[in-house]
N, C-alpha and C positions, 0 to 999 in steps of 0.2 A: 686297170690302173687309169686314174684321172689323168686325161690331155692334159698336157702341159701347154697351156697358151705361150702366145707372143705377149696378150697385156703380162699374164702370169711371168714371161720373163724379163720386162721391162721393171717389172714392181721390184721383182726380187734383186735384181741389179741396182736398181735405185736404192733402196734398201741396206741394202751391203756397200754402197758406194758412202750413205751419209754413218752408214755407222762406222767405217772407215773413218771417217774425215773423225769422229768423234774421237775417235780413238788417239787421234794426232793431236788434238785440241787437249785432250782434254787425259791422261796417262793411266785414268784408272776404268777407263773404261774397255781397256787392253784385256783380251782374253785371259784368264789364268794369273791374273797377278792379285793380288792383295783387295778384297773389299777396303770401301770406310775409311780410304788411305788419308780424308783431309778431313782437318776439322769444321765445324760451321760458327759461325759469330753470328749470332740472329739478332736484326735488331730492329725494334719495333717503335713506331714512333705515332704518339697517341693526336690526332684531329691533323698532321699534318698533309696543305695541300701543295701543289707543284709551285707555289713561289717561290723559287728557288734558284741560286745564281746559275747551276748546270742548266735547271732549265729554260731558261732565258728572260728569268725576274732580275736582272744585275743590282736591282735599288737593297735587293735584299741581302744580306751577309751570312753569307753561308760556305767560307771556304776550305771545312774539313768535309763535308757531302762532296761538294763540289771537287776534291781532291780526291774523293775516291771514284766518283764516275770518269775520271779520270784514266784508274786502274781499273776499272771494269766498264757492263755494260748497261746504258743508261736508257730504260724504254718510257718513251716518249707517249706511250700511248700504253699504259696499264690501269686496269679497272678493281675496285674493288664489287664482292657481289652483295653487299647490303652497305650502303650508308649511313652504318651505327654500330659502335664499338663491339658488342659484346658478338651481333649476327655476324660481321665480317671476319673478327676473329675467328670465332668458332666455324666458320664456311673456310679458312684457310689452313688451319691449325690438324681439320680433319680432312682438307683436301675434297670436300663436299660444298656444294649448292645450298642456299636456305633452304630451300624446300624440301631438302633431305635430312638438314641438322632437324629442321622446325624450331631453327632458334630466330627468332625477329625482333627481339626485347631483351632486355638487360634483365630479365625476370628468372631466364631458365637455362639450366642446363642441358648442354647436345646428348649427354648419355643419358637423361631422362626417353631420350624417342630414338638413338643407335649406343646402345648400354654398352656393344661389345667392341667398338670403331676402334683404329688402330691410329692414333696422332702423330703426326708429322712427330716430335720430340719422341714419342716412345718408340714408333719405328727403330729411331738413331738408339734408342735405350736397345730394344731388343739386338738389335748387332753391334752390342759392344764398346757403345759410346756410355760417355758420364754427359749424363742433359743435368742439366738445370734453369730455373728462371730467375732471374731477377728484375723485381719490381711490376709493371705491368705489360704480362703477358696474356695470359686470356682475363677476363671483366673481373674487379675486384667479388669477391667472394663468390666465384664460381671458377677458380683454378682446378687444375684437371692432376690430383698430387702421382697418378698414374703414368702419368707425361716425365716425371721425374726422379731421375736415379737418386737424386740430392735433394732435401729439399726445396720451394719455394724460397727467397728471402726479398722481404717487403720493408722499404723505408719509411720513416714514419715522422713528419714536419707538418708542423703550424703551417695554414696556409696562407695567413697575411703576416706580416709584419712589422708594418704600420700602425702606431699608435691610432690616429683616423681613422684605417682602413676597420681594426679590430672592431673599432666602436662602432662605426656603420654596421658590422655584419651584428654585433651583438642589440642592436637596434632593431634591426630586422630579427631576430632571432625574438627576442619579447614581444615584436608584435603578433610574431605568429602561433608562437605560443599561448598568447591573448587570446587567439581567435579559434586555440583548441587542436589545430593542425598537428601535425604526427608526421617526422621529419625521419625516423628512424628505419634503418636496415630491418627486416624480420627473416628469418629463414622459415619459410612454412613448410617444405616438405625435404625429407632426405632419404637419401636412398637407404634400406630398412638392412644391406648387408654391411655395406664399408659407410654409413653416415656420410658421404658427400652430399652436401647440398644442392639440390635438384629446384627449386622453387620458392627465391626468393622475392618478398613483398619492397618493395621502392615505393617511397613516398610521389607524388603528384610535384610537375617542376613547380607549381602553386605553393606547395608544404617547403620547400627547402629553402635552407636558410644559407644566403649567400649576402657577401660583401660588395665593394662595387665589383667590377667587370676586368679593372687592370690594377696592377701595384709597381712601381718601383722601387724596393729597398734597397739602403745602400749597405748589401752582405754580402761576404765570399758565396761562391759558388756551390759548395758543398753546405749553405745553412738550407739549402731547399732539396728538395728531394731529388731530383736530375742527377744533382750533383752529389750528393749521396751514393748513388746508384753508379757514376761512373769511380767512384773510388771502390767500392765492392767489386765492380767488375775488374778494375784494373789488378787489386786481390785477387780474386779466385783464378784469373787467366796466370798470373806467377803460379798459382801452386798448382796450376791445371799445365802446367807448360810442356810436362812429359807424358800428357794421358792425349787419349783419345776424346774432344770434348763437342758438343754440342751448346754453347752457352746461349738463352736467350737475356736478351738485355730491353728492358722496356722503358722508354721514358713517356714522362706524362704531359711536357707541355711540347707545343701550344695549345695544349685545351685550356680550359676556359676555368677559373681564371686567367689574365693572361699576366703572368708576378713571374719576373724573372728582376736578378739583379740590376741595379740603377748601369752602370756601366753600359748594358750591351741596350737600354734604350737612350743612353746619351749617342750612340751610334748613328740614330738615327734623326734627322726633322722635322717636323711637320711638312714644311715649306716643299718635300721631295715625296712628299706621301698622295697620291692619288685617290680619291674614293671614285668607287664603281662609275663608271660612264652609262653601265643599263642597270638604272636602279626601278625599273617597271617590270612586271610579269611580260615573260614574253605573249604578243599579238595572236589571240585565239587560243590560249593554253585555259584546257580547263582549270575550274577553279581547286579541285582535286588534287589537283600537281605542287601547288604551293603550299606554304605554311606560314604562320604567324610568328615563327620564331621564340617558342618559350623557354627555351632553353638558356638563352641569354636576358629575356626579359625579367626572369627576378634577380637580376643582383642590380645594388642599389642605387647605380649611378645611371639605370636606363629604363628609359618612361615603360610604363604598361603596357601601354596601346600609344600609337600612330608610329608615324616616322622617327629618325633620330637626326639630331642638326648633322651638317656636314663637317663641323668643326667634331661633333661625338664620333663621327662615322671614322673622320683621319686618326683619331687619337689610338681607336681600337684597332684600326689597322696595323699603325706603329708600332702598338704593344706586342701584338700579333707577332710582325716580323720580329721584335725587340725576342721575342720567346722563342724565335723560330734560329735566330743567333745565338741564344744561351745554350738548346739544346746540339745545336750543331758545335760547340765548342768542347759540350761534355763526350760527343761521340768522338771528336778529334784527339780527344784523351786516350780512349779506348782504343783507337788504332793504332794511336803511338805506340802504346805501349804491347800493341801485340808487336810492329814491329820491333822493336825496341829488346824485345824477346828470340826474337827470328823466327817467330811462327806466321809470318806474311804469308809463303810458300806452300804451308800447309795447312793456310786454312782460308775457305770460303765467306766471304761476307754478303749478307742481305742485309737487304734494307729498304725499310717501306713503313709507309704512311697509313695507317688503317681504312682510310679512305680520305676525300677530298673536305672543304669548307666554304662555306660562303663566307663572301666581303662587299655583301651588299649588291652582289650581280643578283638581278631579278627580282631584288628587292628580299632577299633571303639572305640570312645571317646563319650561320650554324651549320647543319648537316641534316642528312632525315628528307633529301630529295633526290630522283630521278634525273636532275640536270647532270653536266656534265662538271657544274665545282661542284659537287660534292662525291659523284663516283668516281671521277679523273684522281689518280693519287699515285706518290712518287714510288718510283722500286726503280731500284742498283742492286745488279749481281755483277761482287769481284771474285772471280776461278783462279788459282793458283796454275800459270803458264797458261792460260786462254788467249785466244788469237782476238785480234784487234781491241785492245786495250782503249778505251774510249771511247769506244762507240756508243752513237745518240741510235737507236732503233726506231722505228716506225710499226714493225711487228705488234697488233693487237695483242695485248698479254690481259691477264685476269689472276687476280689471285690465291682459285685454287690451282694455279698452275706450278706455284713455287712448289709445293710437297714434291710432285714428279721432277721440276726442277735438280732440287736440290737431291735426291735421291740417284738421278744420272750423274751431277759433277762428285757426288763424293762414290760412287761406284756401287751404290745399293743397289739391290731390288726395290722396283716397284710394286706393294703391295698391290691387290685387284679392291677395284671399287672408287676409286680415284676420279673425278669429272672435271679433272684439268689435264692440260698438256703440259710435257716438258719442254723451257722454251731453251735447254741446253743447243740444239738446233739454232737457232736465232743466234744463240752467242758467239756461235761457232762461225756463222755465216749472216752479218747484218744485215740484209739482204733477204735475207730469210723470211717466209710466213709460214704459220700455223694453224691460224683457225680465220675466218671471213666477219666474225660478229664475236664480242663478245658482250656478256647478258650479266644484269644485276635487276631487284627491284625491292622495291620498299610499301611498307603496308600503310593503310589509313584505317580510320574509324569506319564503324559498317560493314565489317569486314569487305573491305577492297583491295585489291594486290596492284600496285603497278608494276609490270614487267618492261623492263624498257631493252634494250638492243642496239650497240654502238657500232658500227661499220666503219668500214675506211671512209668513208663520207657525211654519210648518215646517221641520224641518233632516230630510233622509232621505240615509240612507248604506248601500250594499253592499259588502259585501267579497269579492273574484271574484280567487280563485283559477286560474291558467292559463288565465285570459281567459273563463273560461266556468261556472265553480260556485260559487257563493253560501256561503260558508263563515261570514257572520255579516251581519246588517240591524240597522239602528239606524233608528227615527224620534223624536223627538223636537217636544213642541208647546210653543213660546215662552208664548204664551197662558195656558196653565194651568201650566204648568212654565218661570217667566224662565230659571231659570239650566240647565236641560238634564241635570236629576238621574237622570230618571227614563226609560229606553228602553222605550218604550209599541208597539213593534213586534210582540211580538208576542201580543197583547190581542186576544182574537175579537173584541171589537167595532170594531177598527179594520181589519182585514181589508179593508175597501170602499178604506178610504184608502188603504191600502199599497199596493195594485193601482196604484192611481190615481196615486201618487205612484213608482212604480215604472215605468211605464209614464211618466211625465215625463220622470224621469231617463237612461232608457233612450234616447227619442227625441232627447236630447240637447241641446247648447246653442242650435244652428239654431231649433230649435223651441220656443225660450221666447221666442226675441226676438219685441217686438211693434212693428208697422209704426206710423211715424209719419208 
């Protein structure tokens, strides 16, 4: 018979102590009672970053988010692990790393490279729940229809409304047409059993035809698709009221456009609107690390190439928050109206940002970098009777962590294969850590990978060319540098660190997380 240690009885008392505590927190995690006892409100929110009143943006209006981090727990410091829609969803959805989906582009599907993976949404399918999505949930035309007991349902609006604005996009639309471009969706490969599309063609951000950059019409809220989206959901939660449900809820702005109703940008005015303070590449950041921004550069009211005025720079910010109020208005519906139901108590709400944005820090607009605006991005989990009710956390979270999350507060099993932690723990105790680093990274031309690695202090990133050569490091120290100006990698005297912090990164995610 194996000695029984003293660490052996420390762990196991530990152990037993916090699954205790969970137990209190949290009622279904109680031996012998009822799986699946809450429901989940999933809700997804397409390019949003942390500017946000909970988080200590006040300029910005946001007080139905802000009213639920309120009821729940507000982590202050959550990563997404690709900064680009389609990789970050799919790294969350199946509770896997990029480097596991192999999804890095809006091009492919995760069950083309794990055919058989078990999604967060079919999990809740397989025990009993009714899932469904609405609107955007994983990247337009590569929904996962196996993720849902119900189908899909997708809203479908004009996306200006401007007479002007139309005519700009349909401007640009002839001339690119002119010049022969090919702007269209193509599905090239599908899978040969069930026809899901596995590998679809996107046009070049060069080929797409886009209008300006922001709109304000003056329309009800439901003429644009958000709004849309929260009257269906506010539907299907009435006639879901008596089931067991999983609903995911997706909105789409503030992505880009940024067109939300005239209203929530008279909210705001210029005169209270800041453009970036570091609008330069940080000091010794390879050139690797940055981007030119094409994603914003073709719609029609922003130059090619160079800079944009500072009066272009406020107005897009405005719009920006102006979309980031419409949407938080629509979500404020949707809560209402679960309470409004009495289904507050039994059911779970997420919420989260697919990843972060640029506003001109760094001299970067959009998404699609290694810094910390664009992997930094918001998540609130509200648990039905959870201890400390508004709590701002500190706890490094990432989000494959939600799937085991959300699988402890509603009383599931966790399927095997999972490369997040549950940060049920955290919520229970803010106070709480779970892992020492968490890790995201984003790819470049030439095939190069940046992996970068956020610590309680530190952000450390490599750039690794054909899997194996180091073609640019960044570290950066939050501490004496908040905003990340300055890449101190490679300063002799930090040499002891880098090792150190390379040697973290290197051993990977497994190896940060800490036992609770």
């Amino acid at each position: 018979m194996k000695e029984y240690s003293r660490r052996d009885f420390l762990r196991t008392s530990l152990m037993a102590g916090a699954l205790a505590g969970l137990t209190g927190a949290f009622p279904s995690f109680a031996s012998g009672t009822a799986k699946g006892d809450y429901n989940v409100l999933f809700i997804a929110v397409d390019d949003l970053r942390t500017s946000l009143g909970c988080y200590g943006t006040p300029v910005v209006k946001t007080p139905n988010i802000d009213a639920l981090a309120a009821r729940g727990t507000l982590f202050r410091r959550a990563y997404c692990q690709q900064a680009l829609c389609s990789p970050s969803r799919s790294s969350l959805l199946t509770g896997r790393r990029p480097d596991t989906t192999k999804i890095y582009d809006l091009t492919q599907h995760f069950r083309k490279y794990i055919p058989d993976v078990v999604t967060l949404p079919q999990h809740f399918k397989q025990n009993g729940y009714i899932t469904q999505g609405l609107s955007k949930i994983y990247h337009p035309d590569l929904d996962d229809p196996v993720s849902w007991s119900v189908d899909s349902w997708k809203p479908v609006s004009a996306t200006y409304h401007k007479p002007e604005s139309i005519a700009a996009r349909n401007k640009r639309a002839a001339e690119k047409k002119a010049k022969g471009l090919t702007f269209q969706d193509n599905v090239v490969e599908r899978d040969p059993k069930t026809g899901l599309p596995l590998t679809v063609a996107r046009p070049s951000h060069a080929s797409k035809i886009r209008g300006p950059a922001w709109e304000d019409p003056d329309v009800p809220d439901n003429a644009l698709i958000d709004g849309m989206t929260s009257d269906y959901a506010i539907k299907r939660l009435r006639e879901l009221k008596n089931e067991r449900f999983f609903l995911g809820v997706g909105y789409i702005k503030p992505h880009l456009p940024f067109v939300s109703p005239k209203k929530y940008h008279d909210m705001y005015s210029l005169g209270d609107i800041d453009a970036a303070s570091n609008q330069f590449g940080p000091k010794d950041c390879p050139p690797v690390a940055l981007r030119n921004w094409p994603e914003l550069r073709v719609y029609s009211d922003i130059p090619e190439v160079g800079p944009m005025t500072q009066e272009q720079q406020k107005q897009l910010i405005k719009a920006y928050y102006a979309a980031s109020t419409y949407v938080d208005a629509q979500i404020g519906r949707v809560i209402d109206e679960l309470d409004r139901l009495g289904l507050r108590d039994k059911t779970i709400i997420v919420l989260w940002g697919d990843h972060g944005w640029h506003l001109g820090e760094h001299d970067q607009w959009c998404k699609q970098t290694n810094f910390e605006e664009a992997t930094h991005a918001p998540l609130i989990i509200s648990a039905p009777h959870q201890k400390n009710p508004g709590a701002k956390v500190d706890a490094l979270a990432e989000f494959v962590d939600i799937y085991p999350t959300l699988c402890d507060l509603a009383g599931l099993p966790k399927p095997s294969g999972l490369e997040g932690t549950s940060l049920a723990p955290v919520i229970r105790d803010s106070k709480r850590n779970v892992k020492r680093a968490a890790f995201s990274q984003i790819p470049r031309a030439k095939n190069v990978m940046g992996y970068t690695m956020r610590t309680d202090r530190y952000r450390y990133t490599e750039w690794i060319k054909d899997g194996k050569l180091n073609v640019g490091t960044e570290l950066y120290d939050y501490k004496a540098d908040p905003q990340g100006n300055v890449n101190i990698a490679s300063q002799p005297e930090n040499k002891q660190l880098v090792d150190k912090l390379a040697g973290w990164l290197h051993s990977g995610w497994n190896a940060a997380h800490m036992e609770w």
